[in-house]
C-alpha positions as a printed Julia matrix, in Angstrom:
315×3 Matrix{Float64}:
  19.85    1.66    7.06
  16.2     2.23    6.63
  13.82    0.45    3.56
  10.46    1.86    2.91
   7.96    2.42    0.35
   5.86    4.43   -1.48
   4.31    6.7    -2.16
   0.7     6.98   -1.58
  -1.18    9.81   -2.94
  -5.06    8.6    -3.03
  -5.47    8.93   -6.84
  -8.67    8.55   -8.86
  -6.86    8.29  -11.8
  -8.36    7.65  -15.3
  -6.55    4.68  -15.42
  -7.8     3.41  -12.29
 -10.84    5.02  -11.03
 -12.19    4.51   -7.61
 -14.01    6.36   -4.71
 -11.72    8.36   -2.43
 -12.97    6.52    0.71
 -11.74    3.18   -0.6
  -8.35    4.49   -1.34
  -7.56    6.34    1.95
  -9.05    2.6     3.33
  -6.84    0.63    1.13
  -4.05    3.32    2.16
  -4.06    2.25    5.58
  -4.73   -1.49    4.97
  -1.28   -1.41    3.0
   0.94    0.31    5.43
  -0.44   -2.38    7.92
   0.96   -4.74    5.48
   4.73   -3.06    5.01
   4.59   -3.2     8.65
   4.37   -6.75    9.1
   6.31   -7.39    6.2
   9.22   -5.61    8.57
   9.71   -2.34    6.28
  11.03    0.46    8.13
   8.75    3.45    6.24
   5.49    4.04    4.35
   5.79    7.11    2.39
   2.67    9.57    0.97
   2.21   12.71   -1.28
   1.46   16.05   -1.63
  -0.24   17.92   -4.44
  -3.07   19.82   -5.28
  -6.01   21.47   -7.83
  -5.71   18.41  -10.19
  -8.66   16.48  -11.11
  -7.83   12.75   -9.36
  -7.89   14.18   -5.73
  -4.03   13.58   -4.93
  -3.64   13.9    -1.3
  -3.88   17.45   -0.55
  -2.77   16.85    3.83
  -0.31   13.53    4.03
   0.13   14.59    7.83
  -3.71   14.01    8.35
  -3.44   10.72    6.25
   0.12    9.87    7.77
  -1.96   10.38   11.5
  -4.7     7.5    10.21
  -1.25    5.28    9.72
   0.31    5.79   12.28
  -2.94    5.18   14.5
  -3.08    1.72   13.3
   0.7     0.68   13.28
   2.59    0.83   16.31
   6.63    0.72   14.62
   6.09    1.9    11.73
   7.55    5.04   10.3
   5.52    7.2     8.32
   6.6     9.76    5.68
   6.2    12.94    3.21
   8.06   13.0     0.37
   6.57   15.76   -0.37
   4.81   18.16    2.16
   5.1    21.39    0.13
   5.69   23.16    3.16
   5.43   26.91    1.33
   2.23   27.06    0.67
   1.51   26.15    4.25
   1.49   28.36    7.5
   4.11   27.46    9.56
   2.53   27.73   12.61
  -0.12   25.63   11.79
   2.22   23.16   10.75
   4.73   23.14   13.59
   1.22   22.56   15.41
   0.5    19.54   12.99
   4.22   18.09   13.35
   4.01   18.39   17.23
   1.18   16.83   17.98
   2.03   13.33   15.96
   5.21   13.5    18.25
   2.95   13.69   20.98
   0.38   11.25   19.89
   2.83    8.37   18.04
   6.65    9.24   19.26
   9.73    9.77   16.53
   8.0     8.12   14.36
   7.21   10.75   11.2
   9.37   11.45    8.64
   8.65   14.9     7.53
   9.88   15.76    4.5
   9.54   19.1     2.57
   9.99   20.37   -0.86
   9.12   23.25   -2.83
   6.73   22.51   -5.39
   7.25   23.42   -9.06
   3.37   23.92  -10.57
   1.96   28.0   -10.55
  -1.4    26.41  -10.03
  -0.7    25.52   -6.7
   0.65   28.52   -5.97
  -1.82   30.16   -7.56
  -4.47   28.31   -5.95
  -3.29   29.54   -2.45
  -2.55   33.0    -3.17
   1.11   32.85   -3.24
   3.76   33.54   -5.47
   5.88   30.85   -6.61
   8.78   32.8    -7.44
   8.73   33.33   -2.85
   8.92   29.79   -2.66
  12.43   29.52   -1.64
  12.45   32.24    0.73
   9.17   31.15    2.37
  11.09   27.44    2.59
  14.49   28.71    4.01
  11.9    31.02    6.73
   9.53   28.01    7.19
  12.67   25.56    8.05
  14.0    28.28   10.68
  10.75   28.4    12.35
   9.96   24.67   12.82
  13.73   23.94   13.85
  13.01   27.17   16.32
   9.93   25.63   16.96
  11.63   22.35   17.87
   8.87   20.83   15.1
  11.57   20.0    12.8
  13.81   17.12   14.24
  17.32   16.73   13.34
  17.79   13.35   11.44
  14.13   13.08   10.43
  13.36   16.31    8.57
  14.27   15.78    5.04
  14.61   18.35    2.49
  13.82   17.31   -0.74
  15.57   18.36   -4.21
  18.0    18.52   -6.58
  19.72   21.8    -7.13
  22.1    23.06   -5.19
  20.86   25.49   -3.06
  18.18   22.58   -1.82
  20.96   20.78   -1.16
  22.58   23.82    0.79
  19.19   24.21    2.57
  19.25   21.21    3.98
  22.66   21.1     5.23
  23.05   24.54    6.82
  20.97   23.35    9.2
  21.85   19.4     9.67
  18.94   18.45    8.0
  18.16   15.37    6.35
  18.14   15.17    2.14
  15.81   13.57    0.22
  16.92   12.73   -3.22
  14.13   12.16   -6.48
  14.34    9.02   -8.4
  16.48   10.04  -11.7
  19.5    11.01  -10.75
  22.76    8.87  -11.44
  25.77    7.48   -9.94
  27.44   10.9   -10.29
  25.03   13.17  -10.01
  24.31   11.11   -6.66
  27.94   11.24   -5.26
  27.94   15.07   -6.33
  24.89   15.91   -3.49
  25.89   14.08   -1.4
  29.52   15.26   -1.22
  27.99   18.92   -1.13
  26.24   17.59    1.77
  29.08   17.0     3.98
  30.91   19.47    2.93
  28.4    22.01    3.61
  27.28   20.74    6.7
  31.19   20.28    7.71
  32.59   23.72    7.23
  29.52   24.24    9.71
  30.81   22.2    12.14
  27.14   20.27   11.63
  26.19   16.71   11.65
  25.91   15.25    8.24
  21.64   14.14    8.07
  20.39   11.04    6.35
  20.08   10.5     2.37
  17.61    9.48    1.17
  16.58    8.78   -2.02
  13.49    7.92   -4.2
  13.9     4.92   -6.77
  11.21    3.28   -8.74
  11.24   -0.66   -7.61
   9.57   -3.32   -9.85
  10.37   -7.25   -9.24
   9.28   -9.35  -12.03
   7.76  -12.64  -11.66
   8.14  -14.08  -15.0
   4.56  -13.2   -16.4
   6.32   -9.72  -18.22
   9.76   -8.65  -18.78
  11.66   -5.4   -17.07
  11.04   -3.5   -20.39
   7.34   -4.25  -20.44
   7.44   -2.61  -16.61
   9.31    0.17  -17.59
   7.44    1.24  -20.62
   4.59    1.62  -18.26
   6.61    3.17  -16.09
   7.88    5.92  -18.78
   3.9     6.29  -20.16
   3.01    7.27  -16.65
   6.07    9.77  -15.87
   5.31   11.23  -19.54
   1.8    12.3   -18.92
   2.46   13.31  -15.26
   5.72   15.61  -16.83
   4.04   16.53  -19.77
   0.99   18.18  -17.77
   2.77   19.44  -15.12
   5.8    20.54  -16.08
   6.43   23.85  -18.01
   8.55   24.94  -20.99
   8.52   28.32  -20.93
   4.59   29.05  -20.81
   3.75   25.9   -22.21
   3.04   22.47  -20.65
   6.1    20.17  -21.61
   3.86   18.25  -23.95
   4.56   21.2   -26.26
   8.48   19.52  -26.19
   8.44   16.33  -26.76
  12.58   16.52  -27.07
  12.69   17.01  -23.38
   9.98   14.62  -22.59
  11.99   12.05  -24.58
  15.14   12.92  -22.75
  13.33   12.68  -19.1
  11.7     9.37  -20.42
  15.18    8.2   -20.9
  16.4     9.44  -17.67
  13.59    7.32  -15.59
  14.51    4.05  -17.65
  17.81    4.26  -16.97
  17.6     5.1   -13.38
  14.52    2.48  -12.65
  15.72   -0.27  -10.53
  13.39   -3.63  -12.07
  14.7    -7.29  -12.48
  14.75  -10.37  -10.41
  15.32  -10.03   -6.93
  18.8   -10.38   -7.13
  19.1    -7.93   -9.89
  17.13   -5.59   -7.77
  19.45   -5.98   -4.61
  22.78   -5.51   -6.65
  21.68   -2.27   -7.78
  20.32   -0.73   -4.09
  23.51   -2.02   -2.75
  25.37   -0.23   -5.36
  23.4     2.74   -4.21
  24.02    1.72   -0.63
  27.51    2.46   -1.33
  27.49    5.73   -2.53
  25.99    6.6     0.66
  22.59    6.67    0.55
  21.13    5.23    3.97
  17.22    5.41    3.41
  15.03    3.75    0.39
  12.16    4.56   -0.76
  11.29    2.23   -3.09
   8.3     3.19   -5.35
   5.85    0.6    -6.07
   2.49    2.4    -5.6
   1.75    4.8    -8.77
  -1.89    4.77  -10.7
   0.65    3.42  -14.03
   2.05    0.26  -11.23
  -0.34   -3.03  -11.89
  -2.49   -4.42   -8.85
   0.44   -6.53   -7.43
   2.12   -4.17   -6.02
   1.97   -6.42   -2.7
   3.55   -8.95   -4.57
   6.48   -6.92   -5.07
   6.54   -5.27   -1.38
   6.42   -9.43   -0.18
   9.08  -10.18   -2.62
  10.92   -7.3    -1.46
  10.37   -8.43    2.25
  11.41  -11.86    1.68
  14.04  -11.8    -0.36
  15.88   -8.3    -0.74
  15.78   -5.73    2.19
  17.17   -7.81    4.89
  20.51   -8.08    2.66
  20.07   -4.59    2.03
  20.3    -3.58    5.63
  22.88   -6.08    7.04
  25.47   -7.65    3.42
  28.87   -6.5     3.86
């Protein structure tokens, strides 16, 4: 069982402005903190062409980490691996191993925005066949390790991706209890009628511990505000950004309350062991947005102290 958080993506948001430098700084300054708090990951971001300078290479950033901690694991959830040459990136992958051990976490997902596509002079509609050929070549490679390459997604064939080649899957954050238990019995039984290893689950879930000074819904409300713009920009109906449908904004909205994980401590650790169950065997508990307030080591400590040890050991 493996705890970690995240994600990181450098952002100089409107909300909260501030100079790149200080944020790549602050980056590294925090995953020095999970460490000693004793959590197993530190998780980053991918994306690109948008005006707060998300993180456009986590395996540069996740090399500054791992520099600086010496047990930590470091992650991507995402590196959107088709829009990059493989080659170049099997390169990358290899020389962390070399430099810092088994201790990257590589995942890889598609990418959903034509901008970024655009911006790099690919098609998006190639990005599953440039995934499926990028995978073969890193596992050819011997970039991609078994058990620590995650593929991230929802549908099915990501799910099929992963496991026809006992890979690792990383889940996103909305999903529930069925909809969990449905990939992840895919997984095995794609992976078994392969005669393949089933790889990790992981999963992404939005983590908030309240200390009294604001209730779960005043948390979450934030929470939904921040997933609405993000969705709402970035997300398309039809040609049209999804602000143009607020129905399915509302629905998504509703989706990400429901599936946020935010209460006391004990509150919090009921539900992740409920997830535990299902058979999910890596967190990554999201407490870093630009929408998250400033505390956000409060609720990594109060995490450390008080909820992931029972997480990896309770009956």
């Amino acid at each position: 069982m493996r705890v970690g958080v995240g994600l990181w993506g450098m952002r100089s948001t409107v909300y909260s402005p501030a100079p790149w430098q200080t944020l790549y700084r602050q980056m590294v300054s925090d995953a020095k903190h999970a460490e000693h708090a004793g959590f197993d990951g530190f998780w980053l971001a991918e994306h690109h062409f948008w005006y707060d300078g998300w993180c456009p290479q986590p395996l540069v950033a996740a090399s500054a980490i791992l520099a600086e901690t010496t047990s930590l694991r470091v992650g991507t959830a995402m590196h959107l691996l088709p829009m990059h040459d493989p080659v170049e990136v099997a390169r990358e992958v290899d020389t962390l191993h070399h430099l810092h051990g088994e201790r990257l976490d590589f995942g890889v997902g598609l990418g959903y925005r034509d901008e970024e596509y655009d911006g790099v002079g690919i098609a998006r509609r190639e990005r599953g066949r440039r995934m499926s050929a990028h995978l073969d070549h890193l596992l050819a490679s011997g970039s991609a390790r078994v058990g620590s390459t995650y593929v991230g997604g929802v549908a099915e064939p990501a799910v099929r991706r992963a496991a026809g080649r006992g890979l690792s899957l990383l889940l996103p954050n909305t999903l529930s209890k069925n909809e969990v238990l449905h990939r992840i019995d895919l997984l095995g039984a794609e992976t078994g009628s392969r005669g393949l290893p089933r790889g990790r689950v992981a999963m992404l879930i939005d983590t908030w511990i309240t200390d009294g000074s604001e209730s779960s819904n005043t948390y979450i409300e934030r929470l939904v505000r921040h997933y609405r713009e993000y969705a709402g920009a970035w997300y398309k109906a039809g040609a049209s950004p999804m602000f143009a449908r607020p129905d399915l904004l509302d629905r998504q909205s509703a989706r990400t309350a429901e599936a946020a994980v935010v209460g006391s401590a004990a509150q919090v650790l009921e539900r992740l062991l409920a997830l535990r169950e299902l058979g999910i065997d890596t967190f990554v508990l999201q407490v870093r947005s630009d929408s998250a307030p400033s505390d956000y080591r409060r609720v990594m400590d109060a995490l450390a102290d008080q909820v992931i040890d029972a997480v990896r050991t309770r009956p």
